[in-house]
C-alpha positions as CSV (number, residue, x, y, z in Angstrom):
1,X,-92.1,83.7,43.7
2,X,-90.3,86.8,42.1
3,X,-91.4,88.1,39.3
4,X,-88.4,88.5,37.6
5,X,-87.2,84.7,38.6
6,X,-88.5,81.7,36.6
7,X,-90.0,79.1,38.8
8,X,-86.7,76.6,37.0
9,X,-83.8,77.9,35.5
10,X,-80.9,76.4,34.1
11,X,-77.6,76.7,35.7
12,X,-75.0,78.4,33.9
13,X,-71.7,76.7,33.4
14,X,-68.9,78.8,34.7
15,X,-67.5,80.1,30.8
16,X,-71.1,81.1,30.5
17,X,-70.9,83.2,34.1
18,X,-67.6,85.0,32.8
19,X,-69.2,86.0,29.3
20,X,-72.4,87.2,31.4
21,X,-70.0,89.4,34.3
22,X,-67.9,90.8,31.1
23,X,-70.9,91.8,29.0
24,X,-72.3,93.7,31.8
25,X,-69.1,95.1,32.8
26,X,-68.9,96.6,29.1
27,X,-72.2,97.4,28.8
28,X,-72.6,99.1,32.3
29,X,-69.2,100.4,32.8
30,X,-69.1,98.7,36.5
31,X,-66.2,96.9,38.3
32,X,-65.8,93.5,38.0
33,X,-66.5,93.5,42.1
34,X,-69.4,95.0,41.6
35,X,-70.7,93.2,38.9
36,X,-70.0,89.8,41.1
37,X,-71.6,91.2,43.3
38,X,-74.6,92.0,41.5
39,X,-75.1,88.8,39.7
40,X,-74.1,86.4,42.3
41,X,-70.8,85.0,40.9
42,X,-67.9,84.6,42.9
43,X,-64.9,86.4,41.5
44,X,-62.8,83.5,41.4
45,X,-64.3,81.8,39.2
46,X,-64.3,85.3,37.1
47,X,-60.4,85.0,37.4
48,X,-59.7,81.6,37.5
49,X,-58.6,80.5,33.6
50,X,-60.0,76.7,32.9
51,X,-56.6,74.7,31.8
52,X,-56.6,71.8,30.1
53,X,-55.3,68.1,30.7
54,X,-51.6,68.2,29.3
55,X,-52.7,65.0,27.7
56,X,-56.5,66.1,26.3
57,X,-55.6,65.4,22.4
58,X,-54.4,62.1,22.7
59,X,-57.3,61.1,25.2
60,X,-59.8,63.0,22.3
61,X,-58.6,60.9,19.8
62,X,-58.4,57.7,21.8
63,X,-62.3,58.2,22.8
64,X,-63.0,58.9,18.9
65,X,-60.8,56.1,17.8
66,X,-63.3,53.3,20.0
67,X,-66.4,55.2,19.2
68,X,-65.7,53.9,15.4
69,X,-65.0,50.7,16.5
């Protein structure tokens, strides 16, 4: 095992990766390639920007609407 590794670590959602490659790349002052690189993220998930269903308000509501029922 490595010593810097836990033995079980929680995976990191992707909005959690970007925060994690920017704060580096501030911190550090490296490229975003580079801090990909490093860290093990691909850089299209650093690029890609999540988009929501057109219709995500309604379907909110609707799900809050039967969880009162």
């Amino acid at each position: 095992m490595d010593q810097f590794r836990p033995e079980r670590a929680e995976p990191l959602s992707p909005s959690r990766r970007r925060k994690c490659i920017d704060h580096v790349r501030q911190e550090l002052g490296v490229s975003e390639r580079r801090a990909c690189r490093t860290l093990g993220q691909h850089r299209t998930t650093q690029r890609k920007v999540p988009q929501g269903r057109a219709d995500e308000e309604r379907l909110t509501d609707d799900i809050i609407e039967l969880a009162d029922q």
